[in-house]
N, C-alpha and C positions, 0 to 999 in steps of 0.2 A: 516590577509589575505590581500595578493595586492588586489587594486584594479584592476579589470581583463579590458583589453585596449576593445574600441567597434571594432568589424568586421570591414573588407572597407566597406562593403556592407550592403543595409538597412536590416534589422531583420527581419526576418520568421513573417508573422504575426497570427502563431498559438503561436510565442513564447510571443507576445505582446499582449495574449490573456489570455494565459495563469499566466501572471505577472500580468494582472489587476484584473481578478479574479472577485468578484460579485461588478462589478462597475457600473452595471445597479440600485440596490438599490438605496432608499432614494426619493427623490421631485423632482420636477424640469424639464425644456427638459433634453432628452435625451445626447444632443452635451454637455450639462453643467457639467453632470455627466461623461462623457466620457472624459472632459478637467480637471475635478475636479481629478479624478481616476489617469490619467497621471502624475498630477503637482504633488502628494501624492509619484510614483514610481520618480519620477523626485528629488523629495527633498530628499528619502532617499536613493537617489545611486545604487538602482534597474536599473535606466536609467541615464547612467551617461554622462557627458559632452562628445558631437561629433557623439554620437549613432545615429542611421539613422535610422530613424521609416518608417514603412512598406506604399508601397503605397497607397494612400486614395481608391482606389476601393479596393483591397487586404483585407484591415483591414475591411472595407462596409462588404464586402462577410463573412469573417470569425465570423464577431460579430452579423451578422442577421440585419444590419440596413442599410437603406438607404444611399449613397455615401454622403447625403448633409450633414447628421449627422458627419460623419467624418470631410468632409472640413470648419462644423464649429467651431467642436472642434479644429481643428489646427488653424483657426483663432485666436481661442481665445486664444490659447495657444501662438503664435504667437504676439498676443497683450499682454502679461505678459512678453514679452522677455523671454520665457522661449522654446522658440525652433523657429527655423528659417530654411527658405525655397531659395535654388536656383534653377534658369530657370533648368532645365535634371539632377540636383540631387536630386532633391525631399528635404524632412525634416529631419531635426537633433536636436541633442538640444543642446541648446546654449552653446557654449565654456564659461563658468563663472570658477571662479579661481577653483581649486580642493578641496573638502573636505577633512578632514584627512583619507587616507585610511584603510578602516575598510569593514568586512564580513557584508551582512545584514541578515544571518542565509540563502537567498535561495540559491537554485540547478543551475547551469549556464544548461540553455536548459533541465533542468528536465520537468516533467511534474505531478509534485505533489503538484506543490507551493499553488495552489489556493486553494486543500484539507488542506494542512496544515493550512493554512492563515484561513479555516473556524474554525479549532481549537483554535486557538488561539485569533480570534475576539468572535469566538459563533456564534451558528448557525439564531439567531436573528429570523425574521419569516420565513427563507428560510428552507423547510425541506431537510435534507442534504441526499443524497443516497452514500455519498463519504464512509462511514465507516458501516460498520454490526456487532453493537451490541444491543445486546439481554439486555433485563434488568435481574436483578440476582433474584435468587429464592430462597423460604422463608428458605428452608437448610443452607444458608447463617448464617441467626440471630444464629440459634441454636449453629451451629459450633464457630461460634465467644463469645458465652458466655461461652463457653467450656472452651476456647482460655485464656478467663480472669479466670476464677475460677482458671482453673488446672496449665495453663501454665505460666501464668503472674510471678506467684511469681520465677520461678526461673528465666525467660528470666530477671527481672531486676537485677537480681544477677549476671547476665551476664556481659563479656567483649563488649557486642553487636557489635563487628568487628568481620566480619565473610568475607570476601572475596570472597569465593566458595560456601559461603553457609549454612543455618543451619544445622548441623550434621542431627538432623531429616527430617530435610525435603529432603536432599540429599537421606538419607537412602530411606526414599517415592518413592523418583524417580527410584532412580534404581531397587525397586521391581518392581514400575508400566512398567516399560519397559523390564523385566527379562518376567512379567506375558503375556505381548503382542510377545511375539519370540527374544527379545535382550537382550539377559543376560546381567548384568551390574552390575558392584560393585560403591557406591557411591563416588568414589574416580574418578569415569570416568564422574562424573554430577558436572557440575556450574550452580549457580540459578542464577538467570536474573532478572532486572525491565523488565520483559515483553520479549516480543519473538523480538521485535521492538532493544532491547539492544542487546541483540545476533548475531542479524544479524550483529549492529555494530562494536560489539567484536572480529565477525571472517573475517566480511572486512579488519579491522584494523591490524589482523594478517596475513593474506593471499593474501590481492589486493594493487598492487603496485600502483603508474600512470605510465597509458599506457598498463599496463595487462588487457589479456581479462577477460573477464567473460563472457560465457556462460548461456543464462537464456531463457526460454520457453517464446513462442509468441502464445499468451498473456502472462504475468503476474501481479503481484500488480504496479502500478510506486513507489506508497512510497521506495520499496523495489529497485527497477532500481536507481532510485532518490540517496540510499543509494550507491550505486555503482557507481552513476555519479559524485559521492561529492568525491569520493576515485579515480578517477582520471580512473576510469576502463574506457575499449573498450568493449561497450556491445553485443554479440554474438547474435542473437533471433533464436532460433529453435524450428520448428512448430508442433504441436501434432496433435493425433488421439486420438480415443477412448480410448485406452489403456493405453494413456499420453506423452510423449516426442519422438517423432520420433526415434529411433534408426537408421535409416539409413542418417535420417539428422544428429544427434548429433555423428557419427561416419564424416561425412565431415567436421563438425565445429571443431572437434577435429584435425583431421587432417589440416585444411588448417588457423586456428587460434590461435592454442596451449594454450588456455586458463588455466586460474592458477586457476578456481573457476568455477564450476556448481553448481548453484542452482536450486533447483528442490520443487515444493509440492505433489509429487506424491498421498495425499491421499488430496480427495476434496479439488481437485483444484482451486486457486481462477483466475481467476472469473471465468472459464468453471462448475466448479462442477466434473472434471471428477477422475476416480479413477484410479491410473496406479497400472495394473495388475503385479502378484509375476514373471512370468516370465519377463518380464519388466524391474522391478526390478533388477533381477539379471543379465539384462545384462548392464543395466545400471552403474552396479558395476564391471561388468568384463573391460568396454569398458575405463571407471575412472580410471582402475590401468594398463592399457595397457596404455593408453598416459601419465598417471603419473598428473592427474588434479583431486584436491581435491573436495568433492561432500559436497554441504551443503543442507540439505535435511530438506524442512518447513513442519512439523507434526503437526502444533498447530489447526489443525481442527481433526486431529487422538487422539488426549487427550480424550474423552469420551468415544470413542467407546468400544464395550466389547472387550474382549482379541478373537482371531479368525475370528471378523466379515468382519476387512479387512486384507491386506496381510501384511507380517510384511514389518520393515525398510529397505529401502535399505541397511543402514548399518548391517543387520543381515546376509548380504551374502557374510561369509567372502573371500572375491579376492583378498586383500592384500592392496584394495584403501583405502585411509583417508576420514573417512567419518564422518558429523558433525550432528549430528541430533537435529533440536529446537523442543521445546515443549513450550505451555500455559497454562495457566488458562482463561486467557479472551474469548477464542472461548468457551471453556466446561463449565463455572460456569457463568463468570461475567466480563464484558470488566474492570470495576472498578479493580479487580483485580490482579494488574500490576507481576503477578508472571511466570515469562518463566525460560526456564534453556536451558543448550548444555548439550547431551553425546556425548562425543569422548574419545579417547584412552588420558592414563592421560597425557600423554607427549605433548599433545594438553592445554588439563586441565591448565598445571600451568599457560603458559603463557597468556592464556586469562584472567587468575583470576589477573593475574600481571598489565593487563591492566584495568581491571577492578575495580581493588584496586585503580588505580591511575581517576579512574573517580568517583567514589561514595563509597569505601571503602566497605558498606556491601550493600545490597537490605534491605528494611525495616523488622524487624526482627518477629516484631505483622503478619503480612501481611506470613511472611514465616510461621508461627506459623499456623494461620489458613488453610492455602495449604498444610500442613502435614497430619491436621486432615481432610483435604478434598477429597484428591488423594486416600485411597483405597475404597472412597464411588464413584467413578468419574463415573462407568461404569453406576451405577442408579439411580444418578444426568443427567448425560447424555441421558438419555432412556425418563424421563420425558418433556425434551429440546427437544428430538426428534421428540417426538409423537407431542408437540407443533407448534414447523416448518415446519413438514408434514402440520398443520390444513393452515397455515398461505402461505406456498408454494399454496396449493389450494384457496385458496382465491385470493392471486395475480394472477397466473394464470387465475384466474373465470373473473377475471375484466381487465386484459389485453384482454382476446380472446373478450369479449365483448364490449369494449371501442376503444379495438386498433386491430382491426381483424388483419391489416396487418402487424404489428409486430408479427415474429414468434421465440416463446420460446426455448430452448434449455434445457429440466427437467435437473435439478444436480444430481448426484450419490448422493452425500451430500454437506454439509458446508450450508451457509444460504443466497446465493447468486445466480439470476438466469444472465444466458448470455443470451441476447437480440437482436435480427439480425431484422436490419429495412430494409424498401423497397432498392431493388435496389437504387444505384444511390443520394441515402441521404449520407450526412455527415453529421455523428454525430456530430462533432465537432462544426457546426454550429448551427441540434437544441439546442444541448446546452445550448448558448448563448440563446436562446428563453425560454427553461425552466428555466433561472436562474429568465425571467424577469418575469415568471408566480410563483414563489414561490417558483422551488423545482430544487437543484443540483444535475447532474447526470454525471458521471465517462465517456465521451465517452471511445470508444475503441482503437480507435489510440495512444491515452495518456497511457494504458496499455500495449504496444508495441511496443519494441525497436527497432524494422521495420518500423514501422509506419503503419502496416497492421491495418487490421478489423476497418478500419474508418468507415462502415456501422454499427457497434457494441454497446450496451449499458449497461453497469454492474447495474444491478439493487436488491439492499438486498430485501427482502420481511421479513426480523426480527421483524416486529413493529406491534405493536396491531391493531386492524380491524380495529379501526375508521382512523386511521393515514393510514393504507394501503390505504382505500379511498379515503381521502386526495390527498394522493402520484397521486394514476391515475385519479381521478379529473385534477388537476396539469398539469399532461402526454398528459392527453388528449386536454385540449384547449392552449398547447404549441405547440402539434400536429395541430389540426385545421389551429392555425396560419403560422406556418412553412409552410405548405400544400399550404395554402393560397395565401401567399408568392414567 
């Protein structure tokens, strides 16, 4: 990958916030860690030579710290020859010869880097709210020694290249989606590392650069982040109750011509909301009249019983292309890594072709046990349920009590609530305050390729009691401070 040239102009300083990530961590002043964090983005090409860092009050504002913090960090910075300052252009970094041009894995202007960044360092003693997973349950052990006794002996006799998938575990799927209102034959399912592969699979197939994509406001960034890397033009179309605007996403279609809608129609992430069956199908009428492919995220629909929500978008048939992902890590277990697509097999080959060419099969133990798991999934799920109800009330109990004026927004489902602060807060700022009190929280503007709902806060409530109270412990004297402030 070139290396990408800097702007004329100096850099958003949400986006130089977003690149530093938990840079408040560790000892020391504040200005030290804030110069120590830059020089780290500076050395591996994140900030690359001539880049024009954000005004020193600008960045002040966005990080929650005082202007002097800034100006001493660019001192210091400044005294390393590592960036430099003229009278009415403000600071750059220093022209030094070019590294070899190389990718350093982030998003240019995404807004997931810093969640990703926490996977891959560990969440250290910061508790993270950026992901909602559930720990796995004891169903687990059992199915897996099944896995070894029964299965084992012939999977090592196996070719273990499988492409599209284990023949049984395909078969799985497409009963579990026949028994929820979409008929399916396994020949119409590719299995997935995870729902997170999927999404890449049919980017890869479907989004050019410079094609729209069309995606609800809110939604996940990982997921945007996925589309920004692919070179798309991201569309945001606003919802209600019932899920994605129809009269907006009929103007988006029209005046964007998008090559790709993605949608979560069933518990929505972060809202929780549920788009209803007429919804649904017009969602699918409106997809085959522009002629724009619908990728539709189910992976919080995997447990639920057959009936309880409304079926697929794709089960209405209109004549659109329509992609449906599935998981295991929302129903069972985030460890998990097992996702699949249905779509029409003429979709099928070539995502397996792409697929093949990135990991050749999904881990086949791992398929093995998600065979034996999917037609128990409705009362593995029911037991999760009844769970995250208990745990939904408890966050709630200690929000309304700790933070009266944050007010909650209950989910239909999934395990995630949406959070509306006072008037006139930007999230994106406390933020930066919560990171430095222990605990990282998703504002809402980062969720929205508008940049709406900056008053917004995506907060899981998935975690065991003691750690919930942690979390609003945490919330709350971040709050205090910010308030303060």
């Amino acid at each position: 990958m070139d290396r990408i040239s800097p702007p004329p102009g100096p850099m958003e300083a949400a986006d130089l916030v977003e690149l530093l990530g938990d840079w408040a961590s560790g000892r020391g002043a504040l200005y030290r860690r804030l110069a120590a964090a830059t020089t780290r983005l500076i050395a591996d090409g994140a900030l690359p030579a001539g880049a024009r860092l954000p005004a020193e009050r600008r960045l002040a504002k966005a990080l929650a710290v005082s202007r002097a913090t800034v100006v001493s960090a660019y001192d210091a910075l400044r005294a390393a020859g590592l960036v430099e300052s003229r009278r009415g252009s403000g600071s750059s970094v220093a022209r030094r010869p070019e590294l070899p041009a190389a990718g350093d894995g982030r998003v240019r202007g995404g807004r997931a880097t810093a969640l990703t960044q926490r996977m891959v360092t560990g969440p250290g003693e910061v508790i993270s709210l950026g992901h909602a997973a559930d720990e796995g349950g004891p169903d687990l052990a059992g199915a897996l020694l099944d896995v070894v006794r029964e299965d084992l002996p012939g999977l090592l006799r196996d070719t273990a290249y499988h492409p599209a998938g284990l023949p049984a575990l395909r078969a799985a799927i497409a009963e579990h989606h026949t028994g929820h209102g979409l008929p399916t034959e396994p020949g119409q399912v590719l299995v997935t590392t995870g729902a997170t592969q999927a999404l890449a699979l049919a980017t890869g197939l479907f989004v050019r650069p410079g094609a729209g994509v069309a995606v609800e406001s809110p939604s996940w960034p990982g997921c945007l982040d996925t589309f920004r890397a692919a070179g798309a033009r991201l569309v945001g179309v606003g919802l209600d109750d019932e899920g994605i605007r129809i009269d907006l996403l009929a103007r988006a279609f029209a005046e964007h011509r998008p090559a790709l809608l993605f949608v979560m129609p069933t518990f929505h992430n972060p809202t929780g909301a549920l788009m209803s069956a007429s919804r649904r199908r017009r969602v699918a009428a409106l997809a085959a009249e522009h002629g724009v492919t619908v990728l539709e995220d189910s992976a919080h629909a995997a447990a639920v019983a057959p009936g309880e929500v409304p079926a697929p978008i794709a089960a209405h048939p209109t004549g659109a292309t329509v992609l449906t992902l599935g998981s295991l890590s929302k129903a069972v277990w985030s460890g998990l890594r097992i996702g699949w697509v249905r779509a029409p097999r003429a979709t099928i080959e070539p995502l397996a072709r792409i697929k093949a060419r990135a990991d050749l099969s999904t881990p086949l133990l791992d398929q093995a046990l998600a065979a034996r798991l999917l037609p128990d999934l409705a009362a593995l799920g029911a037991a999760r349920n009844t769970l995250s109800r208990q745990r939904l009330a408890t966050m709630e109990g200690l929000l309304a009590d700790r933070l009266p004026t944050w007010r909650t927004h209950p989910p239909t489902g999934g395990s995630v609530l949406w959070v509306e602060l006072p008037p006139g807060t930007d999230a994106r700022v406390y933020a930066q305050v919560a990171l430095r009190h222990g605990v990282e929280v998703v504002p809402g503007a980062a969720m929205d390729a508008t940049g709406a709902h900056d008053h917004f806060l995506r907060v899981p409530f998935g975690f065991a009691d003691d750690v919930l109270h942690r979390v609003v412990d945490r919330l709350t004297s971040a709050w205090t401070e910010s308030t303060r402030s």
